[in-house]
C-alpha positions, 0 to 999 in steps of 0.5 A, a space after each residue: 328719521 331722528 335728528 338731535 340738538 344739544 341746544 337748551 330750551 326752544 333752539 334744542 326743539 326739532 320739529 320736522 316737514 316732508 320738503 319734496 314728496 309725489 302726490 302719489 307718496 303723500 297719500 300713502 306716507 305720514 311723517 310725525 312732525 314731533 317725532 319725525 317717524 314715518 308710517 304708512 296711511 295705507 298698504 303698500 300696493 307693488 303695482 302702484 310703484 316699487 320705490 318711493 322718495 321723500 325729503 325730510 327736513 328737521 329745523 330747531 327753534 332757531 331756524 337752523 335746519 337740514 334735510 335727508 332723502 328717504 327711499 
């Protein structure tokens, strides 16, 4: 996910967080939080499940923030 600021210094920094995620997700997903790239921590097994859903949030430095669904 890329989100951008075009705010100077510390309020221009994004840094995301994953806000809603299964338990099942969260052991096979890794969110960079500088970076906001997602890779697997694992391979993807079909007959585990078929789809999966996140919620990314990016904030800036000065606390304004918004969130996007992965799936």
């Amino acid at each position: 996910v890329t989100a951008t600021d075009a705010d100077d210094g510390m309020n221009g920094d994004v840094k995301y967080s994953v806000k809603k995620i299964s338990d099942k997700a969260s052991k096979i997903f890794y969110l960079d939080a500088d970076r906001g790239q997602i890779t697997l921590l694992r391979s993807l097994d079909f007959e585990e499940g078929d789809s999966y859903e996140l919620e990314v949030q990016a904030q800036d430095g000065g606390g304004l923030f918004d969130k996007a669904k992965v799936a």
